[in-house]
C-alpha positions in Angstrom: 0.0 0.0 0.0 0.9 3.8 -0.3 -0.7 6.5 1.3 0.3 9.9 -1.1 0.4 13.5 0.7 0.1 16.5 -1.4 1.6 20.4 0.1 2.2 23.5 -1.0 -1.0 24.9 -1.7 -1.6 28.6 -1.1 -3.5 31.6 -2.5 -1.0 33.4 -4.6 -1.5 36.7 -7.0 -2.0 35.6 -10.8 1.9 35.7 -12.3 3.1 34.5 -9.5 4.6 30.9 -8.9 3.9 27.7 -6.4 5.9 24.2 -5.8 3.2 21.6 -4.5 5.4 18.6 -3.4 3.8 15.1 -3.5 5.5 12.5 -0.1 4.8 9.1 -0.2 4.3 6.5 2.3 4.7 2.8 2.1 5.9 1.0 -0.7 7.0 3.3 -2.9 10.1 1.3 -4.9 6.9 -0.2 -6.8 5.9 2.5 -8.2 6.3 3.5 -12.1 4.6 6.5 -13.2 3.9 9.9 -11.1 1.1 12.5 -12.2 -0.4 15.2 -11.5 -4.5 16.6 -11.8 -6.4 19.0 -11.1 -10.2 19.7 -10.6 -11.6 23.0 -11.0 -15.1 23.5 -9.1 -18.0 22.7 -11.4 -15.4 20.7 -13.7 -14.2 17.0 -14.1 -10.4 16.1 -13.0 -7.8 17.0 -15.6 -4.6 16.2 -16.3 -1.7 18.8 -15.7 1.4 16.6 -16.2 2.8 13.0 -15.7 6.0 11.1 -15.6 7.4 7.8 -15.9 10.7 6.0 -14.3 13.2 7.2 -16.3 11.3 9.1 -18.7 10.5 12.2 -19.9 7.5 14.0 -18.6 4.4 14.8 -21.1 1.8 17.7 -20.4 -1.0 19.2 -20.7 -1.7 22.1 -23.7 -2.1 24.4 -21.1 0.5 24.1 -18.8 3.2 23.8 -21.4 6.0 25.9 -20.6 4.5 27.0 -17.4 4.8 24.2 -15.4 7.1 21.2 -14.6 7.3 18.0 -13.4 10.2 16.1 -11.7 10.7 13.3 -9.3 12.1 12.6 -6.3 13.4 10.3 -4.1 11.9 7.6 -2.4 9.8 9.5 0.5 9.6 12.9 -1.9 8.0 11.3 -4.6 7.5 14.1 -6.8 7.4 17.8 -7.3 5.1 20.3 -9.7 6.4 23.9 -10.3 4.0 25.8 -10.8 5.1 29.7 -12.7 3.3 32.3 -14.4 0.4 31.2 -12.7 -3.2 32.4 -14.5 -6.9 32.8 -12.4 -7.7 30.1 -14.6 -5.3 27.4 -12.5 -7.6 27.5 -9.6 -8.2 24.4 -8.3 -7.4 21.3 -6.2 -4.5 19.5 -7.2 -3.7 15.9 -6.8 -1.2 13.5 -6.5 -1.3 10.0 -8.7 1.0 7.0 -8.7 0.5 3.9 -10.7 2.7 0.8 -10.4 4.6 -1.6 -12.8 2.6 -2.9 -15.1 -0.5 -0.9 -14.2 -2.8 0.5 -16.9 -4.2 3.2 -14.7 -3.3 5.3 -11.5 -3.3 3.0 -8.3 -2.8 5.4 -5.8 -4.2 9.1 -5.1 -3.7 11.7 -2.5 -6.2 14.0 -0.8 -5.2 17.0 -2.6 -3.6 20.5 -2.1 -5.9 24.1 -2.9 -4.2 26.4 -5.3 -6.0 29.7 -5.8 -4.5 32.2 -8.1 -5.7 35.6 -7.8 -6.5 38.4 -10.9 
């Protein structure tokens, strides 16, 4: 099992920037891939940016160039920079892991708020 904790959340003024950290608990050497999502009130969960064991991370249209992805170590799983950040970025933002050989996401935290002001 792995228990994912999200942080880093904050209200911050729109151009400004945010790291949200992801630690993970438990048996974390199984895990493969590490994403991030985000859901917007009123709006379904979306994708913002994922990343694979020794790969190269992939995201979303409209995060590209703003925001980036990276791993960590064991514990600090992974990290999501966060710059130039728009009113439109508001929202909860979660932590995914999936293992080896996993089609989908296996594990999710509880989520961090990010609220970007105009």
């Amino acid at each position: 099992q792995v228990q994912l904790v999200e942080s880093g959340g904050a209200m911050v003024q729109a151009g400004g920037s945010l790291k949200l950290s992801c630690t993970a608990f438990g048996n974390v050497f199984s895990i493969n891939v590490v994403a991030w999502f985000r859901q917007a009130p009123g709006q379904q969960r979306e994708l913002v940016a994922s990343i694979e064991s020794g790969g190269y991370p992939v995201y979303a249209e409209f995060v590209k160039g703003r925001f980036a992805i990276s791993r960590g170590d064991a514990k600090n799983l992974a990290f999501l920079q966060m710059n130039s950040l728009k009113p439109e970025d508001t929202a909860v933002y979660y932590c995914a892991a999936g293992l080896s050989g996993s089609p989908g996401y296996d594990y999710w935290g509880r989520g961090t708020q990010v609220t970007v002001s105009s």
